[in-house]
C-alpha positions in Angstrom: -126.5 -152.2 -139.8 -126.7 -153.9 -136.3 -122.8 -155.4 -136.4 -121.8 -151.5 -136.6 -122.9 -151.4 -132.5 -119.8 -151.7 -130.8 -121.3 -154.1 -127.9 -121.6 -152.5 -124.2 -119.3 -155.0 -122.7 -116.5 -154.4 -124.5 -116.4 -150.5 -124.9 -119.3 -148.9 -123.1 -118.5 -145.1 -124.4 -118.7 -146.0 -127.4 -121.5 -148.3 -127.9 -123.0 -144.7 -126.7 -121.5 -143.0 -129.5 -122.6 -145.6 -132.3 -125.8 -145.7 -131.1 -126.2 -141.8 -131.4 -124.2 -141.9 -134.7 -125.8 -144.9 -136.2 -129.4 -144.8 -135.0 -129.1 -141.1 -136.4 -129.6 -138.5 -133.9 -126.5 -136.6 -133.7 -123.2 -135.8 -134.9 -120.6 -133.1 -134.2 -120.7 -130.1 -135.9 -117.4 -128.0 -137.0 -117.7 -125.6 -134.4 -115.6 -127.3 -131.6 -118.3 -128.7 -128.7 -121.5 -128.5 -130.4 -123.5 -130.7 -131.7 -126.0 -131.2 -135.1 -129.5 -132.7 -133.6 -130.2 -134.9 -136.6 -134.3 -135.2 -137.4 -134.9 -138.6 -135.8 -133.0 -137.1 -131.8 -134.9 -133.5 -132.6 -138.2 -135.5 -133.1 -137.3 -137.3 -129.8 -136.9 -134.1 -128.1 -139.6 -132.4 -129.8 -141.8 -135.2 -127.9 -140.2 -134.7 -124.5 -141.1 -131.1 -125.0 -144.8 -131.6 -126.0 -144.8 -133.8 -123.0 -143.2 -131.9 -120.5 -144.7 -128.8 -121.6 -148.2 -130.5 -120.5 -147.2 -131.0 -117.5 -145.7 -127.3 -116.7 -148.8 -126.0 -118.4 -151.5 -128.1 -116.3 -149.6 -126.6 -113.1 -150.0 -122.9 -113.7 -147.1 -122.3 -115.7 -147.0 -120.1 -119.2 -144.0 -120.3 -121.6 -142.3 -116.5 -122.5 -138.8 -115.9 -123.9 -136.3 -113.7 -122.7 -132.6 -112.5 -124.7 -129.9 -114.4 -125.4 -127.5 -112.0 -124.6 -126.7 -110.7 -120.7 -125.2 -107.6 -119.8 -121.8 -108.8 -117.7 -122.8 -106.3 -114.8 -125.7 -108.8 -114.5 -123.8 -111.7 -113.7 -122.1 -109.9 -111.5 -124.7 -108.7 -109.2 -125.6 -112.2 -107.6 -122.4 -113.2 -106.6 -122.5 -116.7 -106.2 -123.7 -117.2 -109.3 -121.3 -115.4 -111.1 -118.3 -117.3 -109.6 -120.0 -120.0 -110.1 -120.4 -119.9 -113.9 -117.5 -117.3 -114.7 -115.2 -120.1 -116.5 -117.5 -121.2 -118.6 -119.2 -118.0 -119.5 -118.9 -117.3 -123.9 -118.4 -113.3 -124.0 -119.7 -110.9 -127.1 -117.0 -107.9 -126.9 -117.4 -106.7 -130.6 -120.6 -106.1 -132.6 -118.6 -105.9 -136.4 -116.9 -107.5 -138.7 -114.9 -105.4 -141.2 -113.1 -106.5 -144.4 -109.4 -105.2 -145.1 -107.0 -106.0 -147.5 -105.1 -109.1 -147.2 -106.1 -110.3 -144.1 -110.0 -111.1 -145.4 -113.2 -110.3 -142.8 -111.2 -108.7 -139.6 -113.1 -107.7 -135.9 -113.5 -104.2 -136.3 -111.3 -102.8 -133.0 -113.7 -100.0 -133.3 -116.7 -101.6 -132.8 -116.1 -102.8 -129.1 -118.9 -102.8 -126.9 -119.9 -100.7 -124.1 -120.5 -103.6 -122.0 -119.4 -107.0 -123.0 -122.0 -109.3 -123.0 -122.1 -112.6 -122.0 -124.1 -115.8 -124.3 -126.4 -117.1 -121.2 -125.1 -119.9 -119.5 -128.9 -119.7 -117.7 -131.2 -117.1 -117.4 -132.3 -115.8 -113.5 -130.5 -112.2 -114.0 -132.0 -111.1 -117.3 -135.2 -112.3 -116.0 -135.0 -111.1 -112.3 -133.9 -107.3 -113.6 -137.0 -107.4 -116.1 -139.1 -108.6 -113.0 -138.6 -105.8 -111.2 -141.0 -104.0 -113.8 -143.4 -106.6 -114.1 -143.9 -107.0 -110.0 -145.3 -104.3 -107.8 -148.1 -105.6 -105.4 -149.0 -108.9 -104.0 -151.7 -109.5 -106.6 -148.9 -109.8 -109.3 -147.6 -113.0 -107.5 -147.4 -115.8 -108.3 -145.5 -115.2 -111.4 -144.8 -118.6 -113.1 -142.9 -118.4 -116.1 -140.8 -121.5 -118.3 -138.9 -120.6 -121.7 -137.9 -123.2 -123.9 -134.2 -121.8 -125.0 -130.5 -122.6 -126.0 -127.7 -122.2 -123.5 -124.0 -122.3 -123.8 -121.9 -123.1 -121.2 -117.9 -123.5 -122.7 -117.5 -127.0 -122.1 -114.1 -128.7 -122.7 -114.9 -132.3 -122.5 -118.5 -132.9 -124.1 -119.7 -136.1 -125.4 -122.8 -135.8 -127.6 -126.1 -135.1 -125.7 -124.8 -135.6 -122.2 -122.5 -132.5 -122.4 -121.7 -129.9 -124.7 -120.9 -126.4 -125.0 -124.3 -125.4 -126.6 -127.6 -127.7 -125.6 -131.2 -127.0 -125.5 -133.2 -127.1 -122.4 -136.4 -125.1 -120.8 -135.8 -123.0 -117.5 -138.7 -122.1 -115.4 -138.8 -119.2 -113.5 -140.6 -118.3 -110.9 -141.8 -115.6 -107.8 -143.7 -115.6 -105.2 -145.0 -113.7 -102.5 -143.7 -116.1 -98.9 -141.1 -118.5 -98.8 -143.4 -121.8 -98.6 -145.2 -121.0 -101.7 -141.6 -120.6 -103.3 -140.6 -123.9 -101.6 -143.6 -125.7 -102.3 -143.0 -125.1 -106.2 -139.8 -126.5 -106.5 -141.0 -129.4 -104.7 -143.9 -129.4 -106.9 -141.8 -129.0 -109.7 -139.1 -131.8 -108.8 -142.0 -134.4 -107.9 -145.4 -133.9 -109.7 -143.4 -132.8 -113.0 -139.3 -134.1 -113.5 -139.9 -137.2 -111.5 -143.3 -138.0 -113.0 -142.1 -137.3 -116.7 -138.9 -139.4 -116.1 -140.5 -142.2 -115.0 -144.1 -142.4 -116.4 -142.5 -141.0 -120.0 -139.1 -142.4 -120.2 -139.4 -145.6 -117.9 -136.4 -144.2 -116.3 -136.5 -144.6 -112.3 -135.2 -141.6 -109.9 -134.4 -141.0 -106.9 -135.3 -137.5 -105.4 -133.6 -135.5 -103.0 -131.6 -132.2 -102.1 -127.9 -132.0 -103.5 -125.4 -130.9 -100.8 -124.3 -127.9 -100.1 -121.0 -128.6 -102.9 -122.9 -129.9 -105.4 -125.8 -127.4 -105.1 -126.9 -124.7 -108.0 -124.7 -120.7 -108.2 -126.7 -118.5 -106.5 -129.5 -120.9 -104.9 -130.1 -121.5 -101.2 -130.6 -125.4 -101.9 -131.5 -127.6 -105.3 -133.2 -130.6 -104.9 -132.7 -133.2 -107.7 -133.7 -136.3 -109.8 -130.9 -138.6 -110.3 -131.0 -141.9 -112.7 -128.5 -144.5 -112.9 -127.1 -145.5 -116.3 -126.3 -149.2 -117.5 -122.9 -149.1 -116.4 -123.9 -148.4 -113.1 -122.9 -144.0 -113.4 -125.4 -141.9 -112.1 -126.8 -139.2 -114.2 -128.3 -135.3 -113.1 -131.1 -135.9 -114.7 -133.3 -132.9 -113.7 -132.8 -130.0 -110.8 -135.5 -127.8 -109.2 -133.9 -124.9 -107.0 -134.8 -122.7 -104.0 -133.2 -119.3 -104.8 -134.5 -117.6 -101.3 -134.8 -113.8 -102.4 -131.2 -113.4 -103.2 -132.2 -112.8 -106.6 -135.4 -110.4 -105.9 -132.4 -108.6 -103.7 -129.8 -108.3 -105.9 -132.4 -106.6 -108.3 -134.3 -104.8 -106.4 -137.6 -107.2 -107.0 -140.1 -106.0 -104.1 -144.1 -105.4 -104.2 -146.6 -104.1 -101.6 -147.8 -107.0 -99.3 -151.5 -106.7 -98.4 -150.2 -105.0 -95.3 -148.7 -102.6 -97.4 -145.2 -103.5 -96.4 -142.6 -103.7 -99.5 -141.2 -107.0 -99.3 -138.6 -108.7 -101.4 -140.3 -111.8 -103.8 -139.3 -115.5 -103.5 -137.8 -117.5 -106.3 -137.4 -121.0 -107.5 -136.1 -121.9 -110.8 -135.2 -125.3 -112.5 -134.7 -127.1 -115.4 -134.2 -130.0 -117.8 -132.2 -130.2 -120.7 -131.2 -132.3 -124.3 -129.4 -134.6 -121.7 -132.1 -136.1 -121.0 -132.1 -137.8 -124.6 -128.4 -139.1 -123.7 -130.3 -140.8 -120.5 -132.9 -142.1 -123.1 -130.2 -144.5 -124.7 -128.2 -145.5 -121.7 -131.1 -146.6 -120.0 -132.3 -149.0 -122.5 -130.9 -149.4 -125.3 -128.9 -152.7 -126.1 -126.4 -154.1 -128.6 -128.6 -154.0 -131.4 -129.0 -150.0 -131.2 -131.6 -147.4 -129.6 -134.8 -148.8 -127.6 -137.5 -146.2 -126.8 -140.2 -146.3 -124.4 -143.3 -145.9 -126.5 -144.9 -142.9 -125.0 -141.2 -140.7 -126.2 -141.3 -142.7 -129.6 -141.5 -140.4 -133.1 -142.7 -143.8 -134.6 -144.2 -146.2 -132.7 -145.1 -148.9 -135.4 -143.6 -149.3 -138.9 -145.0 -152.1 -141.3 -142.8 -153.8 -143.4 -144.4 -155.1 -146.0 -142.4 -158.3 -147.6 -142.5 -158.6 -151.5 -140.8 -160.4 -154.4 -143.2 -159.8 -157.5 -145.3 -156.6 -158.1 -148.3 -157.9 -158.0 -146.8 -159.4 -154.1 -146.1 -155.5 -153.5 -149.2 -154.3 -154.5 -151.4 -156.4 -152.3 -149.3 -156.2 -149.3 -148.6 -152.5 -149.3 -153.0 -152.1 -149.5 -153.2 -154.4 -146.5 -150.1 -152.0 -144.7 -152.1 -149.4 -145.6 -155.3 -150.8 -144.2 -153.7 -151.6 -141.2 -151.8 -148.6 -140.9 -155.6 -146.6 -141.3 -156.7 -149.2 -138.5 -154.0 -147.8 -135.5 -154.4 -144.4 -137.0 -157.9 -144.7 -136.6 -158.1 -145.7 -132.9 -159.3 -143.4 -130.2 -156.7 -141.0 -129.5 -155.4 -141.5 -126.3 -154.1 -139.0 -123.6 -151.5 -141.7 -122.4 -149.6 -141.2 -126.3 -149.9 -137.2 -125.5 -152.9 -136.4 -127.1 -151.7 -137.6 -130.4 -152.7 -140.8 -132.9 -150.4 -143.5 -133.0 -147.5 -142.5 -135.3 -147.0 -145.6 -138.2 -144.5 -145.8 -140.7 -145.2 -147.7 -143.7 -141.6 -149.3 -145.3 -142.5 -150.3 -148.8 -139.1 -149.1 -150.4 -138.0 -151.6 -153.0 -134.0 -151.2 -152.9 -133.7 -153.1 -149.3 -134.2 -156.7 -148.5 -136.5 -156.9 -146.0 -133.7 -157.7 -143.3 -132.0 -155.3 -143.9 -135.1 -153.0 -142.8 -135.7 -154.7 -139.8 -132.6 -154.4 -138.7 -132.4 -150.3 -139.4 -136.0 -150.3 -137.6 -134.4 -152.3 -134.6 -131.2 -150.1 -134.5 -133.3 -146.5 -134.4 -136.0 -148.2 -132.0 -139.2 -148.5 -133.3 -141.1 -150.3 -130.4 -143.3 -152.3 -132.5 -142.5 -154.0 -136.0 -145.0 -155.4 -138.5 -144.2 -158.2 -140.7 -146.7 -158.1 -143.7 -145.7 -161.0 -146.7 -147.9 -163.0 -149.0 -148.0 -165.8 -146.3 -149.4 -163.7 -144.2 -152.0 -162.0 -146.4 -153.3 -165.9 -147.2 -154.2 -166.6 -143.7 -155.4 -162.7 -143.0 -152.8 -161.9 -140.5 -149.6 -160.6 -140.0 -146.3 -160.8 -136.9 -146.0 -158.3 -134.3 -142.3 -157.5 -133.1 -141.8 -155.6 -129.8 -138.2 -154.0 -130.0 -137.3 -154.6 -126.2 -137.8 -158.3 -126.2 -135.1 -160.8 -127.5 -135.3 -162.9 -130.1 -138.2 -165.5 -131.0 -139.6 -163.9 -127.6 -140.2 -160.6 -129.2 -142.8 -162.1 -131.8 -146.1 -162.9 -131.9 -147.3 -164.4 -135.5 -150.6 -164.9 -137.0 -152.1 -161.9 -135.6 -155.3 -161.2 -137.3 -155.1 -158.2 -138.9 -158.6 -157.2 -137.8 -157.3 -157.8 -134.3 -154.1 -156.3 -134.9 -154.3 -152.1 -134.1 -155.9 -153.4 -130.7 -153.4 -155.7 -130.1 -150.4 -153.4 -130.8 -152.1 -150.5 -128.9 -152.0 -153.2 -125.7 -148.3 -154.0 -126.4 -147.2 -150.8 -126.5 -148.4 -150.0 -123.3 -147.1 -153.3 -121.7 -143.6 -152.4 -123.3 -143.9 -149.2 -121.5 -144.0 -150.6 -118.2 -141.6 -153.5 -119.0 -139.3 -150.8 -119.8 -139.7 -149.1 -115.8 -139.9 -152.5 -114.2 -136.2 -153.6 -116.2 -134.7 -150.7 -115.2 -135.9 -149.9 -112.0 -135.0 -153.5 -111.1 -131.3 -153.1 -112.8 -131.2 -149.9 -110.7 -132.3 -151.4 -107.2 -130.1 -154.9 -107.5 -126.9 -152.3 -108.1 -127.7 -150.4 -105.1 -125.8 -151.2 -102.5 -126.0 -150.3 -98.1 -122.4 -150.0 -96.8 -120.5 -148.4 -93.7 -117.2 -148.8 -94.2 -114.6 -146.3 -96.4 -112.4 -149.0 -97.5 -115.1 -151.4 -98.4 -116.5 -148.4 -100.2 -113.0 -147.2 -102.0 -112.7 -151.5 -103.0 -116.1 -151.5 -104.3 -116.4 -148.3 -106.1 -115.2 -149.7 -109.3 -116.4 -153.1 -109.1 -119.2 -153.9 -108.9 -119.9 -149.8 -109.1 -123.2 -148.5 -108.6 -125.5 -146.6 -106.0 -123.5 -146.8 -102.5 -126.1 -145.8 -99.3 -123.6 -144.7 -97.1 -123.5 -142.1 -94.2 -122.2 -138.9 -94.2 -120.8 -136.6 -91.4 -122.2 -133.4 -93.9 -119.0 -131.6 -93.9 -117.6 -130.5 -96.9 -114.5 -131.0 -95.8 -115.2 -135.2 -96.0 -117.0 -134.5 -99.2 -114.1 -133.6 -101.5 -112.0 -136.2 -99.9 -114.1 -139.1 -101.1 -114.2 -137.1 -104.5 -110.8 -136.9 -104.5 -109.7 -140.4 -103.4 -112.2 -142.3 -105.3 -113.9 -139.7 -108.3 -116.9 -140.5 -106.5 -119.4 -137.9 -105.8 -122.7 -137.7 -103.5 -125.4 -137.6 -106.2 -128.5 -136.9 -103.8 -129.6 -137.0 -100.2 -132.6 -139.2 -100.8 -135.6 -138.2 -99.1 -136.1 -141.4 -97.7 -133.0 -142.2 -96.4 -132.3 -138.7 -95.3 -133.4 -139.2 -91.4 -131.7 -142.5 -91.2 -129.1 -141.7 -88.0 -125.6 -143.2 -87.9 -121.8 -142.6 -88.5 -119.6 -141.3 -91.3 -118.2 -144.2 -93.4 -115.3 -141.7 -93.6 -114.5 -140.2 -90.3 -116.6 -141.8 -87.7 -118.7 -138.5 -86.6 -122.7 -138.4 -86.2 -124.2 -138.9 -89.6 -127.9 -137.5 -90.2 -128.7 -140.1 -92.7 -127.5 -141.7 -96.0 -126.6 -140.5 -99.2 -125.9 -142.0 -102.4 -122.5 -141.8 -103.6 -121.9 -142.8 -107.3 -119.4 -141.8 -110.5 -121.1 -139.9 -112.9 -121.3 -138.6 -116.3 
């Protein structure tokens, strides 16, 4: 099953799509841009979820649901936003179908709507208009709301997970009574939750930041980001958090009573994470021989393979996979797996070598493998295999099985962080200081990667690298963003460095 990896030197794109196809998480469906989340990439998400909905939850936050459907004239009221989103907005005009002779199921011209409505590309207007009944004093704030949702958004180039026209996300949504509480939550949100998740949960390092002014949210006064760079050195929105000011609260009417009794318009943040994140999963750390997950986002985290020949062979080394299996169940559970046992898979099916099942283990990225055969059983032990390693290096043998659910419990925790360090270290050595354009325009491609570069803020200098080059800036780093200098580009004052990068 490995060989079917096409390998990540020779076609990068689609070594991606293999690995999705082959470690079975996706596939394209037969409506044009949407996908089918196969069970083994909807339990990876469902695990992002639980996880992420922790950490939303242990800040304040409570999960609602809002329609799918939003009137046009809502769009239209914030007008930034609706520019911004207007070509790639899906539109309901008709609510029947109607069956007529020879031509088969028909729209029925007279059942147009009133009011077309549009499928929601993302949610602030039909949640800012149903604010406005829900907020009337000061003691109604904070109001700290996240809905776990679909969106569609008519995409004409999508690649599976990464973009397509319908994908699943969650969208918080928030108000608040002055502007710092609003800006302290999408800080809060972009730090203590999207940064921690990505790297403490996926072992996938970010840098944090505002966006500029072009590359900034419809309709929000700033959005800061999280931005993670891939294996072939592209940079991927990985998570935004946005200040929205009170240009929602105005454009529906959203005031309340201040304790001065003064009506006041409310402050608003929103943000949001998607099923992307699942494409930055694999192209963090996956390799030639198919998917690699970071234990803590892992549907399975060990699977036992018991090896056997004869029945009598089966039957004793399928009761000590079993035993074992009982063992890691049985451990304490820990908060660092998200309050959950350790998940095992037992793979005792008798139509499959034993190869063969390590190798469809290896390619959907089990972290840790278990080699149970009648050798083993006669000394009492068993080998360990930890799926990021390579090779002999990725096996421990003779681990006694009494020792064994200990021992994997420590690996798994190791691999974790061996996961962060690789790629946090793959991510700082292609990171790259530079001052000058045409260095920059020579070096874009090859080596590729992060550039630090200054940036005379105009938009003006912004598109022309974009356009020259296909390079965009991907964050303004907090720490680099007080760094003075000059533009790479024209020369003028420069506040600090950027990162400019390609991106998916």
């Amino acid at each position: 099953m490995a060989e079917k990896v096409t390998p990540r030197s020779k076609d990068y794109s689609q070594w991606y799509l293999d690995i999705v196809q082959h470690a079975g998480l996706a596939e394209n469906s037969d409506v044009r841009g949407c996908m089918v989340i196969k069970p083994h990439g909807y339990a990876i998400w469902e695990r992002m979820q639980r996880a992420l909905d922790r950490l939303f939850k242990d800040t304040g936050h409570v999960n609602a649901y809002f329609p799918l459907f939003i009137p046009k004239s809502f769009l239209a009221k914030e007008e930034e936003m609706a520019e911004g989103f207007a070509k790639e907005c899906a539109v309901v005009t008709h609510y029947r179908l109607k069956a007529e002779k020879g031509k088969g199921l028909i729209v029925d011209p007279e059942a147009r709507l009133e009011e077309e409505l549009v499928v929601r590309p993302t949610s602030e207007t039909i949640i800012w208009n149903t604010y406005r009944n829900w907020i009337q004093s000061y003691r109604d704030l904070p109001l700290l709301i996240n809905q776990w949702c679909n969106v569609v958004r008519w995409e004409m180039r999508t690649r599976l997970f990464l973009r397509t026209a319908e994908f699943l996300w969650q969208e918080g949504h928030t108000a608040h009574a002055t502007q710092k509480e609003a800006e302290d939550e999408a800080l809060m949100i972009l730090m203590d939750c999207y940064r921690k998740f990505a790297e403490e949960w996926m072992a996938m390092p970010v840098l944090t930041g505002p966006k500029t002014e072009g590359q900034k949210f419809p309709g929000a006064v700033y959005t800061l980001c999280i931005e993670a760079m891939m294996q072939d050195k592209k940079a991927l929105q990985a998570g935004t958090s946005h200040f929205l000011g009170q240009n929602f609260a105005k454009a529906f009417d959203v005031t309340f009573q201040d304790q001065e009794g003064k009506r006041e318009h409310a402050w608003a943040t929103s943000w949001g994470v998607s099923t992307r994140l699942v494409g930055g999963l694999i192209m963090t750390h996956s390799d030639d021989h198919g998917l690699v997950l970071p234990p803590r986002l892992a549907p399975i985290h060990v699977v036992i393979v018991p090896i056997f020949r004869k029945p009598e062979e089966k039957q004793a080394t399928c009761a000590a996979a079993q035993q074992l299996a009982d063992g890691l169940r049985g451990l304490p559970v820990d908060p660092w797996y998200g309050y959950e046992p350790i998940q095992v898979k037992i793979d005792d099916r008798d139509q499959h070598q034993p190869g063969f099942k390590f190798n469809e283990w290896e390619l959907k990225g089990v972290p840790i493998r278990v080699e149970l055969g009648p050798k083993d059983l006669e000394k009492n032990a068993c080998v360990l295999a930890r799926r990021d390693l390579p090779g002999k290096e990725a096996k421990l043998f003779g681990v006694p099985l009494a020792e064994a659910p200990a021992k994997i419990a420590v690996m798994l925790k190791e691999m974790q962080t061996a996961l962060f360090d690789r790629a946090r270290k793959f991510r700082d050595d292609n990171t790259h200081e530079i001052d000058s354009y045409d260095n920059f325009k020579k070096k874009i491609d090859e080596p590729g990667g992060f550039f630090l570069a200054h940036w005379d803020g105009t938009r003006e200098t912004e598109d022309r690298v974009s356009a020259e080059t296909k390079a965009t800036i991907r964050c303004i780093p907090f720490n680099r963003a007080k760094e003075a200098g000059q533009c790479m580009v024209t020369g003028r004052p420069s506040a600090g460095r950027v990162v400019f990068a390609k991106a998916y």
